[in-house]
Every structure is written in structure tokens, then in C-alpha cells.
ROVOMI-723384 format. One record per residue (C-alpha): residue number from 0; residue in one letter; y, x, z. Coordinates in nm, 4 decimals. Example, Ala and Ser with C-alpha at 12.3 -4.5 7.8 and 13.67 -1.06 7.14 Angstrom:
BEGIN
GUVEX   seq   type      north       east         up
GUVEX     0      A    -0.4500     1.2300     0.7800
GUVEX     1      S    -0.1060     1.3670     0.7140
This chain:
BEGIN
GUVEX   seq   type      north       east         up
GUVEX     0      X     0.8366     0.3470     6.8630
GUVEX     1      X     0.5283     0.5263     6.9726
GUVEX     2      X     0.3514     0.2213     7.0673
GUVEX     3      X     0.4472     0.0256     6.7321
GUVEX     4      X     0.2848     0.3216     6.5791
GUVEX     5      X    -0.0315     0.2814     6.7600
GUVEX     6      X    -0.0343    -0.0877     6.6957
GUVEX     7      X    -0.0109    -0.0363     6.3196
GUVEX     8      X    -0.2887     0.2352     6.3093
GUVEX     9      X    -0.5398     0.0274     6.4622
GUVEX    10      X    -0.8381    -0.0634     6.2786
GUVEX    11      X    -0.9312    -0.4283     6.1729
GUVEX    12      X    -1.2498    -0.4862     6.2982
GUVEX    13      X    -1.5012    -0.5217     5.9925
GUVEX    14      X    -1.6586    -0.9163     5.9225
GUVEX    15      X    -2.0208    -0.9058     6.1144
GUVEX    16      X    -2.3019    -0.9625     5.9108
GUVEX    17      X    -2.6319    -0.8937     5.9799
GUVEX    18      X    -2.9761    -0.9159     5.7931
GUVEX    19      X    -3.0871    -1.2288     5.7054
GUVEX    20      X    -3.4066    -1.2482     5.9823
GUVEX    21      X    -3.4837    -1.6115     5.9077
GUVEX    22      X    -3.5977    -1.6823     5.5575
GUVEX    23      X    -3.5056    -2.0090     5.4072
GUVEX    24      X    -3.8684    -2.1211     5.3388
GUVEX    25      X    -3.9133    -2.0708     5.7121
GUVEX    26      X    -3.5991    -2.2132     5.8664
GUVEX    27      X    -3.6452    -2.5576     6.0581
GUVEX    28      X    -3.3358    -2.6823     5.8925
GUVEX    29      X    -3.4599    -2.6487     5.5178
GUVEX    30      X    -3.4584    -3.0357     5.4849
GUVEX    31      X    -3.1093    -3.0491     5.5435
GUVEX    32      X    -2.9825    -2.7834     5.3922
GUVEX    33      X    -3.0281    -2.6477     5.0480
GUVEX    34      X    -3.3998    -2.5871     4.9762
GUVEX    35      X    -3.5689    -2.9007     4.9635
GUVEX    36      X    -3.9073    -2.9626     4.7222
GUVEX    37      X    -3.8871    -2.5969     4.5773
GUVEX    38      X    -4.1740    -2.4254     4.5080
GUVEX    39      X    -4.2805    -2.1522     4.6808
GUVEX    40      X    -4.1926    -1.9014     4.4007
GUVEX    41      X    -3.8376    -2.0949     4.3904
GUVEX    42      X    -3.8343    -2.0708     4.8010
GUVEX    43      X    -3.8738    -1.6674     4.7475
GUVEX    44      X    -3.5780    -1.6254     4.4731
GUVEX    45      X    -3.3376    -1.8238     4.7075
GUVEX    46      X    -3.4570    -1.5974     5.0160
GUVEX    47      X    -3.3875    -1.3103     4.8490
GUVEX    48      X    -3.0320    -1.4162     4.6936
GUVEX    49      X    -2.9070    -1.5012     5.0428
GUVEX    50      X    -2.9530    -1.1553     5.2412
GUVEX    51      X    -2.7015    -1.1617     5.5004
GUVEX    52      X    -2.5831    -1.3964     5.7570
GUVEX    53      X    -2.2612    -1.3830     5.9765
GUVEX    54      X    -2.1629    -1.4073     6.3265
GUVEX    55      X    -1.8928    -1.6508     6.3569
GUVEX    56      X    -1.7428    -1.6337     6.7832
GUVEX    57      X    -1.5366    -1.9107     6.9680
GUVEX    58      X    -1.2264    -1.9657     6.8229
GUVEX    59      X    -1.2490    -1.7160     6.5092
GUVEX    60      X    -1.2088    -1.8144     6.1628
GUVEX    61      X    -1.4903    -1.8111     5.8825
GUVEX    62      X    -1.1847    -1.8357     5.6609
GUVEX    63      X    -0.8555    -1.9959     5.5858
GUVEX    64      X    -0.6366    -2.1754     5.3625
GUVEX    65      X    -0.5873    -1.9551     5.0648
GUVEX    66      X    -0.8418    -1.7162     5.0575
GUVEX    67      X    -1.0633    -1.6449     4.8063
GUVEX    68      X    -1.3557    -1.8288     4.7139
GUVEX    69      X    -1.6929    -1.6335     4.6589
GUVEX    70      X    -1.9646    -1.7979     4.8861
GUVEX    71      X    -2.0219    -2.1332     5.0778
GUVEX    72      X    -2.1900    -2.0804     5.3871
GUVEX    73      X    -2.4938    -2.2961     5.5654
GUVEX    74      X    -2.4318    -2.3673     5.9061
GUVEX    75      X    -2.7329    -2.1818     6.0972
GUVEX    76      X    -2.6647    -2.2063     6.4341
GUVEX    77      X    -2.2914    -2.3419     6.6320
GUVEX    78      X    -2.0549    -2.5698     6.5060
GUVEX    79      X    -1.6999    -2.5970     6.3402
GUVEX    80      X    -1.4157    -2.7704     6.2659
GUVEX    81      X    -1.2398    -2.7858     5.9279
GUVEX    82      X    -0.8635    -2.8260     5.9273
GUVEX    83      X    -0.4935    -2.7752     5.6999
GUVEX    84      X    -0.1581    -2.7301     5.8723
GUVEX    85      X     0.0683    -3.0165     5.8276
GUVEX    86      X     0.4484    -2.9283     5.7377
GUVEX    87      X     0.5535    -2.9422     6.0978
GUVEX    88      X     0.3267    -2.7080     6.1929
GUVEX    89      X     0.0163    -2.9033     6.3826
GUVEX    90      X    -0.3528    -2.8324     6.2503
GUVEX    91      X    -0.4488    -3.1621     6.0402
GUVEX    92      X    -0.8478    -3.1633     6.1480
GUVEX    93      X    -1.0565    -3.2619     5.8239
GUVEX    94      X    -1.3812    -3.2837     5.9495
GUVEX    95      X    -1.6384    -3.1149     6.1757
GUVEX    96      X    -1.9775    -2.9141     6.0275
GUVEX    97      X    -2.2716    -2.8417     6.2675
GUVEX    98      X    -2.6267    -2.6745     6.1660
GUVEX    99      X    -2.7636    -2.7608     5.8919
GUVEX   100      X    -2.4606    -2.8137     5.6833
GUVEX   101      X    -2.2251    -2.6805     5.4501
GUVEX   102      X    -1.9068    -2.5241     5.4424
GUVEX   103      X    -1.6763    -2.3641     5.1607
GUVEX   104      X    -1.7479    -2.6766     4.9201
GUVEX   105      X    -1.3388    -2.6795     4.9208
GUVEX   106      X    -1.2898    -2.3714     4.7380
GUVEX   107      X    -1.5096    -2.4246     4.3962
GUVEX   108      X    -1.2064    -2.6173     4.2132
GUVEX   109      X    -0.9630    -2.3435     4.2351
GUVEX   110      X    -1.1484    -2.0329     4.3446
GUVEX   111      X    -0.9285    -2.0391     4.6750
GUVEX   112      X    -1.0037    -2.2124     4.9962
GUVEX   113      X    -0.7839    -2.5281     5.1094
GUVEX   114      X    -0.8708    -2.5037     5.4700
GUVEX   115      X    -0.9210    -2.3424     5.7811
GUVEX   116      X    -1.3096    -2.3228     5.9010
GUVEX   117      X    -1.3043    -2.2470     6.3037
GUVEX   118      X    -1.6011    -2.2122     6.5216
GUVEX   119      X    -1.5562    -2.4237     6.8194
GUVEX   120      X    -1.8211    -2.2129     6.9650
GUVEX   121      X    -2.0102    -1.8957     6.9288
GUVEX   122      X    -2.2214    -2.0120     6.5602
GUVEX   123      X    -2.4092    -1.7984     6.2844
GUVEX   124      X    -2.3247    -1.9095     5.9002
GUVEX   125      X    -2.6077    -1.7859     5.6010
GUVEX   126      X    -2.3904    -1.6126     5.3414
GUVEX   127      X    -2.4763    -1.8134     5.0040
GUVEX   128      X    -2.3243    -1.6425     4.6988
GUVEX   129      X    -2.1768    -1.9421     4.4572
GUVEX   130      X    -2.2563    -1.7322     4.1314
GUVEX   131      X    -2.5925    -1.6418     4.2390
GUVEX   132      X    -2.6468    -2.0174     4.3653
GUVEX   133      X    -2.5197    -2.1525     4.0196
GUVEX   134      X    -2.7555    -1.9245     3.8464
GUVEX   135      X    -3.0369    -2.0190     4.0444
GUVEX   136      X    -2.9711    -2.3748     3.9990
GUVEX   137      X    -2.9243    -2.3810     3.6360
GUVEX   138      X    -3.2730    -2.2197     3.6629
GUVEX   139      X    -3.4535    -2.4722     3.8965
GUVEX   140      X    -3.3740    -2.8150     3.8325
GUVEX   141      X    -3.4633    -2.8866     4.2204
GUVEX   142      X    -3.2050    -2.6680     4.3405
GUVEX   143      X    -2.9177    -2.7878     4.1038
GUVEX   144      X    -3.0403    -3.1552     4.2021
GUVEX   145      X    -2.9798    -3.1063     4.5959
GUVEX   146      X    -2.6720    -2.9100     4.5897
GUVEX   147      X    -2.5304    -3.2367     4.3682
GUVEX   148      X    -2.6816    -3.4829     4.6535
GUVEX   149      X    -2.4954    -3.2220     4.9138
GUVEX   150      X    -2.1704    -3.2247     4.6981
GUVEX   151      X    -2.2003    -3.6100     4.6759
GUVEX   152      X    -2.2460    -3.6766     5.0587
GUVEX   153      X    -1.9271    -3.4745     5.1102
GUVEX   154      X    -1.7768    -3.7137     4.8642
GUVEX   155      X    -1.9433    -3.9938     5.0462
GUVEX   156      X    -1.8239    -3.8759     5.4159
GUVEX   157      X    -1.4567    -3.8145     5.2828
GUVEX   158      X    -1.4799    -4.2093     5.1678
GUVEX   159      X    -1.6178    -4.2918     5.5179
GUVEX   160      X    -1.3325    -4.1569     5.7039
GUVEX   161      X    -0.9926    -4.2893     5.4913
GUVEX   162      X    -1.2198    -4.6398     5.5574
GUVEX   163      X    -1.1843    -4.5503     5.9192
GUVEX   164      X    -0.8161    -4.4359     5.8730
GUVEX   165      X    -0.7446    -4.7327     5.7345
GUVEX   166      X    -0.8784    -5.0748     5.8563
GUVEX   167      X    -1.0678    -4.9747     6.1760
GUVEX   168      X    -0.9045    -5.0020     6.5485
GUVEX   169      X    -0.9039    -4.7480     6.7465
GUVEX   170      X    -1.2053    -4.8801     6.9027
GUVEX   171      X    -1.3948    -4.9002     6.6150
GUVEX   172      X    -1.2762    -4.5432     6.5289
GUVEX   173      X    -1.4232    -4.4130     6.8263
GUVEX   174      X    -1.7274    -4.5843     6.8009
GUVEX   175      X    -1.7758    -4.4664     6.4574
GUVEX   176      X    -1.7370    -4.1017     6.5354
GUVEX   177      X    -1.9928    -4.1181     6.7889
GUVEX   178      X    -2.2339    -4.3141     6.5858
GUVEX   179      X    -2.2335    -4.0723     6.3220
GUVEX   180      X    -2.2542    -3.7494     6.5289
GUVEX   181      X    -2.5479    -3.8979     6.7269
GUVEX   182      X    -2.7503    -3.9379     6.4052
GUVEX   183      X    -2.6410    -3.6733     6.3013
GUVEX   184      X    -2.7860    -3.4870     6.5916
GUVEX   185      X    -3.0631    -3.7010     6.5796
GUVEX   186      X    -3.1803    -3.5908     6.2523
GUVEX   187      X    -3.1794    -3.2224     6.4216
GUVEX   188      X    -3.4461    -3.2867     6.6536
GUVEX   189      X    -3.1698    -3.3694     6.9326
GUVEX   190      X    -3.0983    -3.5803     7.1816
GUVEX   191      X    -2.8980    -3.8982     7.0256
GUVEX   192      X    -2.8250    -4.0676     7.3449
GUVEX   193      X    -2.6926    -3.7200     7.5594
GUVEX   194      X    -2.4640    -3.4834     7.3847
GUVEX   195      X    -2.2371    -3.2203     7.4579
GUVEX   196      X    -1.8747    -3.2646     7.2699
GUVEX   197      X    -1.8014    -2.9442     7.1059
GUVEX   198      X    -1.4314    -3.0466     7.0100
GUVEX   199      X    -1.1709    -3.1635     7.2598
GUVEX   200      X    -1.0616    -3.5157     7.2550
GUVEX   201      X    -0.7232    -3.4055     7.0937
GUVEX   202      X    -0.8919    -3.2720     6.8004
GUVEX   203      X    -1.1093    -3.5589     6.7827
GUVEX   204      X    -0.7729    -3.7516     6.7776
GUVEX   205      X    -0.6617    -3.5121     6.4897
GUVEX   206      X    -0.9481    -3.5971     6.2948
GUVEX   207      X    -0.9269    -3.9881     6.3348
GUVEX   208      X    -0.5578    -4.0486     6.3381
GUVEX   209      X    -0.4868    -4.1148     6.6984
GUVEX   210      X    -0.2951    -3.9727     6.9925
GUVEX   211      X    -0.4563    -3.7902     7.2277
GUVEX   212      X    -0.3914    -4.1034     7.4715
GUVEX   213      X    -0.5428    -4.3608     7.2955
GUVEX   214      X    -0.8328    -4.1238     7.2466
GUVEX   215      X    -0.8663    -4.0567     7.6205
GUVEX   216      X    -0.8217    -4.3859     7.7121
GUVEX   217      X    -1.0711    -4.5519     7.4828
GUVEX   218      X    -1.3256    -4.2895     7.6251
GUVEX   219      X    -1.2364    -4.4948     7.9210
GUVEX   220      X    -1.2523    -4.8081     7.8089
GUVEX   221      X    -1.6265    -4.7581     7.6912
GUVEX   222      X    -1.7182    -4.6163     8.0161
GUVEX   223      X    -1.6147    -4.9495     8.1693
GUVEX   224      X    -1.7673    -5.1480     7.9403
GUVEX   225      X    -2.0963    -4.9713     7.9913
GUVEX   226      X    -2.1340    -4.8398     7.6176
GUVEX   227      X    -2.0879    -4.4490     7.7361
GUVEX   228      X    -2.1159    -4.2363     8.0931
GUVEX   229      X    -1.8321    -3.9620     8.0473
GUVEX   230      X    -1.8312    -3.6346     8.2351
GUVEX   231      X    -1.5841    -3.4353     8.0874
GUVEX   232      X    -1.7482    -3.3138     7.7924
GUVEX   233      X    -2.0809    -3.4539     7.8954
GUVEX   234      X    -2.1652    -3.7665     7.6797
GUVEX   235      X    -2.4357    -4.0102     7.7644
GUVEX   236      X    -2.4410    -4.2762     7.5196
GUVEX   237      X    -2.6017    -4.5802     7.7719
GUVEX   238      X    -2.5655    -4.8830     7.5220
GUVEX   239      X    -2.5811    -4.7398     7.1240
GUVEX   240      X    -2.6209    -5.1108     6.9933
GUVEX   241      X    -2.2799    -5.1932     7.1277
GUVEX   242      X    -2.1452    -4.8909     6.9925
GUVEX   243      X    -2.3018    -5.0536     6.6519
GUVEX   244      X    -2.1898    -5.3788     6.7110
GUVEX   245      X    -1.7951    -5.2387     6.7838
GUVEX   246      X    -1.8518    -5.0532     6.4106
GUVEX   247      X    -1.9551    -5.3369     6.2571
GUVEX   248      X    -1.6499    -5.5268     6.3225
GUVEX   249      X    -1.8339    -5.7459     6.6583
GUVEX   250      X    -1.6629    -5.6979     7.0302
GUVEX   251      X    -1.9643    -5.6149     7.2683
């Protein structure tokens, strides 16, 4: 009885967040995040509306299904994984979020959030306050104008994967999925042909509707075919024009 006691009495540990060190107008990801062609008197309003940023560790939750809305969050540093529980219980992963980008997008239609948001490793996330931010924009044109570009790529990316859902092979699939994170990386000053995977294969499977097999043994496949070098986690991509080619609909 003692013990249950104790366990009840103990302190949640409070949400980290720190002071904002990195201004937006200084931040090498500006160009992909929010600010983009502000003026400096714009830049300075935005830097001091978002004044705290949070650390996010391995395997925590920025938030979950259900919880309610107040902020979206910009990606600073790490990288997460979106997901919903399906009724028998397994984790449904939506999509995957790495710097740069934004998360929280899926709670401004009914003030709650529809998803989980896990790091899948130790990550920072900008605190952005959505009735500041909608103040701001209504304010600056330029703002308003890139958070609807941000709001339609989300659209755009949710299109892109129910066309890989349903018409691509699992092949294709694959190949997709690494296409777009190596831009994606790409566009971040990273490597696009060597890359670390920061989600395992089965939630990579979760996200692009195949078993864990298939996913494991397409890796495989590509390694025999010369498209990829796999080590574990350790991507080299050693042929990205077949990985094109397999997207496009052409066996290599």
C-alpha cells in the first residue's frame, strides 16, 4: 500500500523548454520553414512571438491524439514520426517530419490533435503559437502567403502517398520513399546518396502499407540489383537513376 502511495505522489516531470537561442532571421533553415522574403522588421516580430523551444528525447511524445491544440511546432533539430492507433491496437504511421518542417498542422480543424508526434531520436521543436502566428499573418501578407504554400504541400504529400497506397508495387513504394527522403535531405545541405534511417523498416512498412517482410526483403532486392548498399541502418544509395526509373513505372 505504501509503495502505491509513493507511486501516486510522484511528480510529473514538467515539459522542457528552453529560451529560444537561435533567432528565426538567423536560423539556416529559414527557407524551409516559415520566414521566407520577410523583411527585416517582419523577421524581428516573428523572433520575438516564438520565445521558447522544446527538447523532444528518443521515444517521447510532442503530443498525442486528443490533446489540445495551441501551437504547431518547427522541426529544429531530430526527427519524428506521426502516427493514429488503428482499432486493433497497432500504431497506423502517417508520415515522418525532419528539420525544417512542420508539425501540429492536424489540430487547427478541431482545436484537438488527431495524432501521435514521436521523436525517433533525441530532436528540438520551436514553439510557434497558432493565435500569435494568425495575427502575424493577417498582418504580413508574406507570412500568411508561406504558411498557405506549407499547408498546401501537406495537402500535396498526403495526395502523394494514397497514390503510392494505391497503384504502386512494393518496389515502387520503396523506391519512392527513398527518393523523397533523399531530396529531402538534399535540400538540407545533406548527403543525398548516404543516409542514416531514423525509422525501422517496420515503421517504414507502417507508413507504406507493407509487411515488415516485404519491406526487408525489397531492401534486399535493391542491394542485389545494385540500386542501394545496406548496412543495417546505413543507406548508401549507389544507383539514384534506377531508383527513378523503378518510380516512374520502368524496371532497371
Amino acid at each position: 500500500m505504501e509503495d502505491t502511495v509513493s507511486r501516486m505522489e510522484t511528480p510529473v516531470p514538467p515539459l522542457r523548454l528552453e529560451p529560444f537561442k537561435v533567432a528565426c532571421s538567423s536560423c539556416n533553415l529559414r527557407e524551409l520553414c516559415l520566414p521566407v522574403g520577410m523583411s527585416t522588421d517582419q523577421m524581428e516580430r516573428l523572433d520575438s512571438m516564438i520565445a521558447t523551444r522544446r527538447t523532444v528525447s528518443r521515444g517521447e511524445t510532442l503530443f498525442r491524439v486528443g490533446d489540445a491544440f495551441g501551437s504547431i511546432y518547427a522541426v529544429r533539430t531530430g526527427f519524428f514520426k506521426t502516427c493514429v492507433s488503428s482499432e486493433d491496437g497497432r500504431d497506423q504511421v502517417t508520415g515522418f517530419q525532419m528539420a525544417g518542417e512542420l508539425l501540429g498542422l492536424d489540430g487547427i480543424g478541431t482545436d484537438r490533435h488527431t495524432c501521435d508526434a514521436v521523436a525517433l531520436e533525441d530532436s528540438q521543436v520551436c514553439i510557434i503559437p497558432f493565435h500569435d502566428l494568425e495575427d502575424l499573418s493577417r498582418e504580413f501578407s508574406d507570412l500568411q502567403r508561406q504558411f498557405h504554400k506549407i499547408m498546401s504541400r501537406e495537402i500535396v504529400r498526403d495526395h502523394g502517398v494514397m497514390l503510392l497506397l494505391g497503384s504502386m508495387r512494393a518496389e515502387e513504394r520503396l523506391a519512392a520513399f527513398l527518393v523523397n527522403l533523399t531530396q529531402r535531405l538534399k535540400a538540407r545541405g545533406f548527403s543525398p546518396n548516404s543516409l542514416i534511417l531514423r525509422m525501422t523498416r517496420e515503421e517504414i512498412g507502417s507508413y507504406l502499407g507493407l509487411k515488415l517482410e516485404t519491406v526487408s526483403r525489397t531492401f534486399s532486392k535493391f542491394q542485389d540489383d545494385g540500386l542501394l548498399e545496406v548496412k543495417q541502418r546505413h543507406i548508401r544509395v549507389l544507383d539514384g537513376d534506377g531508383l527513378q526509373r523503378l518510380v516512374n513505372g520502368t524496371p532497371c
